[in-house]
C-alpha positions as CSV (number, residue, x, y, z in Angstrom):
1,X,49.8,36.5,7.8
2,X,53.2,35.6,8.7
3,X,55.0,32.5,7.4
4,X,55.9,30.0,9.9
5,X,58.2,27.0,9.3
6,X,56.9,23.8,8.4
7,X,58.9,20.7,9.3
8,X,59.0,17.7,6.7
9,X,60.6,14.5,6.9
10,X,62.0,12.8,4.1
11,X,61.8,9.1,3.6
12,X,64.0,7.0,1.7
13,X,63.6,4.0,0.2
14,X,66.0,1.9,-0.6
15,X,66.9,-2.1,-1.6
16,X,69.2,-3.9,0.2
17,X,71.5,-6.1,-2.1
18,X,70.1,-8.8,0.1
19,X,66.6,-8.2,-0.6
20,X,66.2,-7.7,-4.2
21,X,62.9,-9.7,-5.3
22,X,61.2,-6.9,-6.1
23,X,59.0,-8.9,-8.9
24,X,59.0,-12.4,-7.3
25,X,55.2,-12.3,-7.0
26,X,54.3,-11.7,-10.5
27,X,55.9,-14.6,-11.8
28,X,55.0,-16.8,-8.5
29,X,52.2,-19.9,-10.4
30,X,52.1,-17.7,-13.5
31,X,50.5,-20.1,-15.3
32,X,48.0,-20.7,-13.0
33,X,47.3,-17.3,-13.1
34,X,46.9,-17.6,-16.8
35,X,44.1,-20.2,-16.6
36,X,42.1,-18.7,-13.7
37,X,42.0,-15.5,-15.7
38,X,40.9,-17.0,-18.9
39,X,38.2,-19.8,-16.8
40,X,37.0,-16.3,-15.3
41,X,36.5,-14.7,-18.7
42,X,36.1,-17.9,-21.0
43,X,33.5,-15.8,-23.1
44,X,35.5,-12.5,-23.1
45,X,38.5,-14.6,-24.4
46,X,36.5,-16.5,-26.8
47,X,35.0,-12.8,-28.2
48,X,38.4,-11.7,-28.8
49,X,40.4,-14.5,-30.5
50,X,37.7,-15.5,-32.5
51,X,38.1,-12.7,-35.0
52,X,41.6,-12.9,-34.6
53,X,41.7,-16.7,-35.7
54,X,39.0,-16.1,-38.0
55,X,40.9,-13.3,-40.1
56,X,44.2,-15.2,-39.4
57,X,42.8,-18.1,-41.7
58,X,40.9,-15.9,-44.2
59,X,43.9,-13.8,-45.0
60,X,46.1,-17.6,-45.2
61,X,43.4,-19.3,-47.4
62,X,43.3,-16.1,-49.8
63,X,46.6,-16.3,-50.2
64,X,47.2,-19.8,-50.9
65,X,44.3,-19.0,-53.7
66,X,46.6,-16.2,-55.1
67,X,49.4,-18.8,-55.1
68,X,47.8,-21.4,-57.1
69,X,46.1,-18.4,-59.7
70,X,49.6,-17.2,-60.0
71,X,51.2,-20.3,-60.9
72,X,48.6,-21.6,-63.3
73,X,48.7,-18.4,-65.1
74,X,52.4,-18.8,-65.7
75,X,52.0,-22.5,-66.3
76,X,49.4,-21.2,-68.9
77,X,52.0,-18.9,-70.7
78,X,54.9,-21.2,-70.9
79,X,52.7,-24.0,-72.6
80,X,51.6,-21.1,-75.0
81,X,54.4,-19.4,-75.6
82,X,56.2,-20.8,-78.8
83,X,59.1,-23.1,-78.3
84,X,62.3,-22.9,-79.9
């Protein structure tokens, strides 16, 4: 069981400062991209921001409710409070 030398190569990779478009193809028709992937999966899409739209405007309508308690409450205690 004797060791015997093993040759590697190494490679090396490199850019050249002409040839830096490393991402080009990602952002090549993005937004077609966009729509083919959401026409592919129109009922994935529709699963997921459903919820997110529907919680969006529950959490915005409670709110404006809290408003409106909030202010007639203080409207309440400056009509009752006496004046001087």
């Amino acid at each position: 069981m004797g060791k015997q030398p093993v040759r590697l190569k190494a490679v090396v990779y490199s850019l050249s400062p002409f040839q830096q478009k490393t991402m080009s193809g990602l952002w090549n028709d993005l937004p077609g991209k966009i729509h083919h992937k959401i026409s592919e999966n129109w009922i994935s899409a529709t699963l997921l921001l459903t919820p997110l739209v529907g919680v969006y405007s529950y959490v915005q309508h409670y709110q404006e409710k809290e408003k409106l308690k909030h202010r007639r409450l203080y409207r309440d205690q400056i009509e009752k409070s006496p004046q001087q």
